[in-house]
MDTraj code that builds the backbone (N, CA, C; nanometers):
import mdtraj as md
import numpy as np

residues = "UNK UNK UNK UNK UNK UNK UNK UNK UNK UNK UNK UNK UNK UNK UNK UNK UNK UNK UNK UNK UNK UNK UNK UNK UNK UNK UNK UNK UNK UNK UNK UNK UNK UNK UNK UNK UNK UNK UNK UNK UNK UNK UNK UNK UNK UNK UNK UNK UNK UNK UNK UNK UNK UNK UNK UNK UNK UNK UNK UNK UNK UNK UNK UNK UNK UNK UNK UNK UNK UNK UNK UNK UNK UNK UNK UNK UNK UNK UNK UNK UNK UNK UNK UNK UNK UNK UNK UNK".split()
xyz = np.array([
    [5.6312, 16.2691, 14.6336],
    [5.6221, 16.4075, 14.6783],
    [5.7590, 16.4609, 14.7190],
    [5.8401, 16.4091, 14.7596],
    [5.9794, 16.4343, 14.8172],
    [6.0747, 16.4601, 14.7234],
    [6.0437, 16.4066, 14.5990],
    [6.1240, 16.4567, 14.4532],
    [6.0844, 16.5502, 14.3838],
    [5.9361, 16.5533, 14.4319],
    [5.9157, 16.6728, 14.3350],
    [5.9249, 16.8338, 14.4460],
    [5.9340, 16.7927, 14.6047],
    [5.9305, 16.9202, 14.6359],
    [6.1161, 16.9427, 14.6149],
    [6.1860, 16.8451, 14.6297],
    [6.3698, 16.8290, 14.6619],
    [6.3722, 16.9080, 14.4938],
    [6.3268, 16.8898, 14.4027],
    [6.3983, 16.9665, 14.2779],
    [6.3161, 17.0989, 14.2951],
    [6.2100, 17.1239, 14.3459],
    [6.1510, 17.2598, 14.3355],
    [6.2433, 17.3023, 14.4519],
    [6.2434, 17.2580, 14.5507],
    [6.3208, 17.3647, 14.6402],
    [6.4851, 17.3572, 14.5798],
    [6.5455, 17.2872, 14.5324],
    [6.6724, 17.2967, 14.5156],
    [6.6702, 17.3753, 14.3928],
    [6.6118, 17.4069, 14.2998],
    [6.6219, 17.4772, 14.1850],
    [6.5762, 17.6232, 14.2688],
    [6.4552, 17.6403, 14.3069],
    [6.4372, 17.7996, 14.4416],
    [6.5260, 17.8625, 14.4749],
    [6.6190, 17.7777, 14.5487],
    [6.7569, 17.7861, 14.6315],
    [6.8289, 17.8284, 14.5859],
    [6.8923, 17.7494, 14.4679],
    [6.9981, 17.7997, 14.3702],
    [6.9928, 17.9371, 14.3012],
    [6.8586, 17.9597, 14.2429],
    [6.8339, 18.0615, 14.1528],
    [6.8177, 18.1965, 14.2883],
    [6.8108, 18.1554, 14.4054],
    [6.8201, 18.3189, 14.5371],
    [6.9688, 18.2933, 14.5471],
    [7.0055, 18.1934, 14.5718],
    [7.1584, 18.2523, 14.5969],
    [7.2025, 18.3246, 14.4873],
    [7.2185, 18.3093, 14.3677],
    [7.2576, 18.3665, 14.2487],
    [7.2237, 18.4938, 14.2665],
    [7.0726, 18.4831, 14.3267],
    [7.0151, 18.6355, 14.2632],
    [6.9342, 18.6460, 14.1598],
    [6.8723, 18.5479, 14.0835],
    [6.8330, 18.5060, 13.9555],
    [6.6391, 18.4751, 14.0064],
    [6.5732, 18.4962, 13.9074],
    [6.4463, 18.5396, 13.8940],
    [6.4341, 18.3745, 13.9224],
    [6.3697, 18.3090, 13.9952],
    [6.3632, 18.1141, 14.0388],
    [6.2552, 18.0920, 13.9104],
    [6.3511, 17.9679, 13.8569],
    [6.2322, 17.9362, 13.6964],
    [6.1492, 17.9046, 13.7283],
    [6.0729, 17.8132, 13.8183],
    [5.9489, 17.7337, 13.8537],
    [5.8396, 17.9286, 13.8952],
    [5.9049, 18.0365, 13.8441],
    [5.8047, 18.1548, 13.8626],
    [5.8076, 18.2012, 13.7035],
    [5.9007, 18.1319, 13.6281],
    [5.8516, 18.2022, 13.5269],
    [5.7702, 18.1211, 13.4246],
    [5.6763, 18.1761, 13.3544],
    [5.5675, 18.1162, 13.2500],
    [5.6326, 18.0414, 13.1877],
    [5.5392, 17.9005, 13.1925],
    [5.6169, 17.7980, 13.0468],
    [5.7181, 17.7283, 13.1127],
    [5.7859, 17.7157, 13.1906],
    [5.8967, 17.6491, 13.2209],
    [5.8339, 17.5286, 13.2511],
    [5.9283, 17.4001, 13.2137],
    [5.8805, 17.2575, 13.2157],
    [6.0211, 17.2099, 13.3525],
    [5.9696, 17.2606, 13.4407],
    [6.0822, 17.2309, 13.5462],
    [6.0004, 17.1478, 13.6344],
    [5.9322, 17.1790, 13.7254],
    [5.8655, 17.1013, 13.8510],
    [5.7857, 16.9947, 13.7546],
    [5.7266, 17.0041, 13.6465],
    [5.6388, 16.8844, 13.5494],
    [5.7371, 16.7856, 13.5253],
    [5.8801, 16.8433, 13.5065],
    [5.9763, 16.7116, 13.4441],
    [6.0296, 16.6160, 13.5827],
    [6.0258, 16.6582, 13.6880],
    [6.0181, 16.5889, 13.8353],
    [5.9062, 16.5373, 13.8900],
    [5.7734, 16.5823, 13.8712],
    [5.6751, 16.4982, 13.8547],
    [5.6658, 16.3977, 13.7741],
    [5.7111, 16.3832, 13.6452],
    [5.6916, 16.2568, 13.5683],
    [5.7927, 16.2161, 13.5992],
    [5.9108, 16.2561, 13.6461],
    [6.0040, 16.1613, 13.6392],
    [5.9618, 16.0580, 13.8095],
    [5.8926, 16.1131, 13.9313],
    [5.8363, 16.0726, 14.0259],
    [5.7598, 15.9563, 14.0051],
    [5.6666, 16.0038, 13.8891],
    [5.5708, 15.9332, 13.8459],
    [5.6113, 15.7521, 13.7703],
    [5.7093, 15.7777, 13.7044],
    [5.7771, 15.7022, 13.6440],
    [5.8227, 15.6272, 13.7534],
    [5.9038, 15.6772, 13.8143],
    [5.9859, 15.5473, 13.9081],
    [5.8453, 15.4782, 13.9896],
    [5.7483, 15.5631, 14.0553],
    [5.6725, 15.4629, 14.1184],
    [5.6262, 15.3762, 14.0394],
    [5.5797, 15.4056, 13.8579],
    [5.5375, 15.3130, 13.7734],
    [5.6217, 15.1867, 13.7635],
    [5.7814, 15.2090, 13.7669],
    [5.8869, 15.1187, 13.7426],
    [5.9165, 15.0497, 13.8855],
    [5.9072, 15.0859, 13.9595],
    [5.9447, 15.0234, 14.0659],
    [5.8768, 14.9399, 14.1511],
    [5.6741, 15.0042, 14.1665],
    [5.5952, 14.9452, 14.2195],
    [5.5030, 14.8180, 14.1706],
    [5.5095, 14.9049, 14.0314],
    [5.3927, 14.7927, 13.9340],
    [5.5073, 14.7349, 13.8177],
    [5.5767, 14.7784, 13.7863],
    [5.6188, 14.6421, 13.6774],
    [5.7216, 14.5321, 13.7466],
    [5.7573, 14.5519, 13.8799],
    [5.8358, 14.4759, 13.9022],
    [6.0023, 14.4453, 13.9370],
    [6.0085, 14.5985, 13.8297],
    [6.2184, 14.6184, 13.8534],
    [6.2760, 14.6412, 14.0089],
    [6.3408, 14.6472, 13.9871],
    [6.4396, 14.6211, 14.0947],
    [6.4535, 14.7931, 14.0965],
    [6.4504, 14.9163, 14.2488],
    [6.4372, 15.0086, 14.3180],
    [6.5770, 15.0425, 14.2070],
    [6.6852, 15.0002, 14.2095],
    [6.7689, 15.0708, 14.1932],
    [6.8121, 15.1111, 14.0181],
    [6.7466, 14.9697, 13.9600],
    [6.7567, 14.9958, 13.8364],
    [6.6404, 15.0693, 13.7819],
    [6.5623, 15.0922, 13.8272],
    [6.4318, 15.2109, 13.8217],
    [6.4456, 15.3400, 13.8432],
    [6.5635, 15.3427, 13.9101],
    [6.6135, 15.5231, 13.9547],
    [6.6687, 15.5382, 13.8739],
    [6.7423, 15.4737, 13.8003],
    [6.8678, 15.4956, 13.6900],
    [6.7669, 15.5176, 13.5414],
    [6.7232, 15.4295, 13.5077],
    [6.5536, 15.4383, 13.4097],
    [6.5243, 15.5898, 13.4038],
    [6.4641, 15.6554, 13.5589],
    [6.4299, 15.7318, 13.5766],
    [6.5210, 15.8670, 13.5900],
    [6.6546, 15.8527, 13.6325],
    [6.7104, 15.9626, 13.5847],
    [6.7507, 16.0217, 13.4722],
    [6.8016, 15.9049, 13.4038],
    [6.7858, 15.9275, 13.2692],
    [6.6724, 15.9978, 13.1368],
    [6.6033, 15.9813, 13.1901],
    [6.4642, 15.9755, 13.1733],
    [6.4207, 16.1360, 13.1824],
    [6.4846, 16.1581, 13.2978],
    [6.3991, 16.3101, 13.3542],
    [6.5293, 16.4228, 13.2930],
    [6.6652, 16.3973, 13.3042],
    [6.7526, 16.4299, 13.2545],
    [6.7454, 16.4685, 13.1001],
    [6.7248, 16.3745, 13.0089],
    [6.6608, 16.4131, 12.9126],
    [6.6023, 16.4453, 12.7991],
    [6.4327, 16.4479, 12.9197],
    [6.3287, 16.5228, 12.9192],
    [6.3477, 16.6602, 12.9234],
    [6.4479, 16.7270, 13.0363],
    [6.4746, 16.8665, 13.1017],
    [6.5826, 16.8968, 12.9574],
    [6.6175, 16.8179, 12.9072],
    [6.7763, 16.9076, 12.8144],
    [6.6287, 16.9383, 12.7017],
    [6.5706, 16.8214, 12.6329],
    [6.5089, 16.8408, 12.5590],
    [6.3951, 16.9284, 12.5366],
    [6.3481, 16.9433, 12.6480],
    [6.3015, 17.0736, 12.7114],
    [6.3210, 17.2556, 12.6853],
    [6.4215, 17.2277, 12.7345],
    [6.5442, 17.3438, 12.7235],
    [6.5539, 17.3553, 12.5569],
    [6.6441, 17.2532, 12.5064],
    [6.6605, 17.2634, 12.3310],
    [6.6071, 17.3180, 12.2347],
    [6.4437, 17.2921, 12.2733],
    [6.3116, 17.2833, 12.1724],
    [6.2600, 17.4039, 12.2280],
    [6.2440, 17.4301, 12.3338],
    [6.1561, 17.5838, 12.3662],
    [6.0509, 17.5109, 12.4340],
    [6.0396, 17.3750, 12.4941],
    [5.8758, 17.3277, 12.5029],
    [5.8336, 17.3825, 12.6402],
    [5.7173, 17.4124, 12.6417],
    [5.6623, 17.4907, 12.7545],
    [5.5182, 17.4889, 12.7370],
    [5.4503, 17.5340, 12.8825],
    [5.3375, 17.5214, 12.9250],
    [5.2582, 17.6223, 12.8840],
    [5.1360, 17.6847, 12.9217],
    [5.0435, 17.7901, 12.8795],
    [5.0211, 17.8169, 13.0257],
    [5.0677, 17.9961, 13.0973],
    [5.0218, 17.9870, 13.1767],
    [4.9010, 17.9692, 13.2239],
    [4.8790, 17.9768, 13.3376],
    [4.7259, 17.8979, 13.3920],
    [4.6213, 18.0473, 13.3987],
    [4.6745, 18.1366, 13.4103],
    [4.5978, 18.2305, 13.3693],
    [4.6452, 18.4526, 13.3350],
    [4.5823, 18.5233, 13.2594],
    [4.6972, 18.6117, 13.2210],
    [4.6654, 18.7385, 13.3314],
    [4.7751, 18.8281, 13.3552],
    [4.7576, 18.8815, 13.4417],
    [4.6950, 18.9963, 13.3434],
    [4.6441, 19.1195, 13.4054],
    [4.6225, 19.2369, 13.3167],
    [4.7515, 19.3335, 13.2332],
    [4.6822, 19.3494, 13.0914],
    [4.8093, 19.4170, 13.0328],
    [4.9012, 19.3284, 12.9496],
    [4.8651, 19.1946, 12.9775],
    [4.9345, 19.0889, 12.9229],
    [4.8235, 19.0763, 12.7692],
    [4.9108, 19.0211, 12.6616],
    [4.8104, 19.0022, 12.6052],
    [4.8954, 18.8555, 12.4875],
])
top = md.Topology()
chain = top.add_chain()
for i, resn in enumerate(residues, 1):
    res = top.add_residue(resn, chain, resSeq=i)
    for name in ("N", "CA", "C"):
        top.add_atom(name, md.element.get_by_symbol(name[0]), res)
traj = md.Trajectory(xyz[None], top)
């Protein structure tokens, strides 16, 4: 929970200081999902298979790093969860 709120609030943060519309508000963005799996991952790597904490973060940054470029590259994105009116 602490990784996935530390990249949602640090991406929040960044995008008000700028002045910039915060991505985790706009449709489709694979931002807070790519910190969840990457969360998800290290507890997988670290708790249940056995690795060693530190070589599991590295696994995992890599990992979430990228996920997020490849992300970005391809256009991949979510369906929002539901449409407002006027939207179509």
């Amino acid at each position: 929970m602490v990784g996935i709120i530390n990249a949602a609030g640090g991406g929040l943060l960044r995008d008000v200081l700028v002045r910039e519309e915060p991505l985790m508000f706009k449709p489709g963005q694979l931002y807070v999902l790519v910190a969840f799996a990457g969360c998800v991952l290290f507890i997988l790597l670290a708790l249940y298979s056995g690795i060693q904490a530190e070589f599991a973060a590295l696994i995992t940054i890599a990992f979430t790093f990228i996920l997020r470029v490849l992300a970005i590259k391809y256009n991949w994105s979510t369906k929002p969860l539901y449409r407002s009116e006027g939207e179509e």
